[in-house]
Each structure stands twice: as C-alpha cells, then as structure tokens.
C-alpha positions in Angstrom: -61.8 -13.1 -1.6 -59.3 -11.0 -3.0 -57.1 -13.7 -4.4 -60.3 -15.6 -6.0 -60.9 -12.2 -7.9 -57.2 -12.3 -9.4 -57.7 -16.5 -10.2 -60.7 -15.5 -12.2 -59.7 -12.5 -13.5 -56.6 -14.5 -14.5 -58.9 -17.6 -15.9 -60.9 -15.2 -18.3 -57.5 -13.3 -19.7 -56.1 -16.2 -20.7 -59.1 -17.6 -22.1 -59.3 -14.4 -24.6 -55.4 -14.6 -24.8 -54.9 -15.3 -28.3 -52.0 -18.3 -29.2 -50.5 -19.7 -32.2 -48.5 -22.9 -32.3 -47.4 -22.1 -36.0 -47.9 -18.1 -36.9 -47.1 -16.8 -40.2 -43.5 -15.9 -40.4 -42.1 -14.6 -43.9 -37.9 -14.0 -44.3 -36.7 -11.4 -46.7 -36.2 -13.6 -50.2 -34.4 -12.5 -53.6 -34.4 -14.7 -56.6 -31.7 -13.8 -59.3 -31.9 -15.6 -63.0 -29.3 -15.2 -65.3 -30.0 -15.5 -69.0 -27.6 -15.5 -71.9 -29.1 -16.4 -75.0 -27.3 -18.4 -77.5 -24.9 -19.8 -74.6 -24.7 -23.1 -73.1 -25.5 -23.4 -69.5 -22.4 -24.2 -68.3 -20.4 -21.2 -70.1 -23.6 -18.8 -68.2 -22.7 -20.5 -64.8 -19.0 -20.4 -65.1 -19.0 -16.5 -66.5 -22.0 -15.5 -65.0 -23.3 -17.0 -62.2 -20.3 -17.7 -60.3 -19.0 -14.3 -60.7 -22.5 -12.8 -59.2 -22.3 -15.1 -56.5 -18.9 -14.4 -55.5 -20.3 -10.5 -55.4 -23.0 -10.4 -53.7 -22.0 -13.2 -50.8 -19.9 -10.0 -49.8 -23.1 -8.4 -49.1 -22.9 -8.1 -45.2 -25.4 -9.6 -42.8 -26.1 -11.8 -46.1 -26.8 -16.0 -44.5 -27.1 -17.9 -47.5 -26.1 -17.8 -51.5 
C-alpha cells in the first residue's frame, strides 16, 4: 500500500513537473563600431579596429573577439 502511495504520488509530480527541451538562454553580448569619417575602411580597420581588438582580447575571462 505504501509503495503504491509513493508510485502515484510520484506519477502526479512529474506530471506537474515543468520541462523544456529548448529554454531561453541569453550570453552576455557587446557590439563595438568604429567610425572615422572621411577615412577609407581599410585605414579605420588597420588604425582602429585592430588596435581595439588587440586591447580588449586582454580582457580576462573574455571567449571570443
């Protein structure tokens, strides 16, 4: 008797036991433009860009620049 009580009581837990194959998950994101105006592109990524990237990929616990 006693282990039919725990079966059902088990049965109608997992039925209210909420699951989800795909939840929501969000990661921490920054986006950084550079701008120069007046400057061709490859004179903003060569001065500009590269020398932010090589700063901030020192940032630790940083994955991906």
């Amino acid at each position: 008797m006693f282990f039919l009580a725990i079966v059902l009581l088990g049965f109608v837990s997992l039925k209210e036991l909420s699951v989800d194959l795909l939840p929501d998950i969000s990661y921490p994101r920054l986006s950084v433009v550079t701008e120069y105006a007046g400057v061709a592109p490859e004179e903003i990524e060569t001065y500009v860009t590269q020398r932010l990237e090589a700063a901030v990929s020192r940032i630790p616990g940083l994955r991906r620049v």
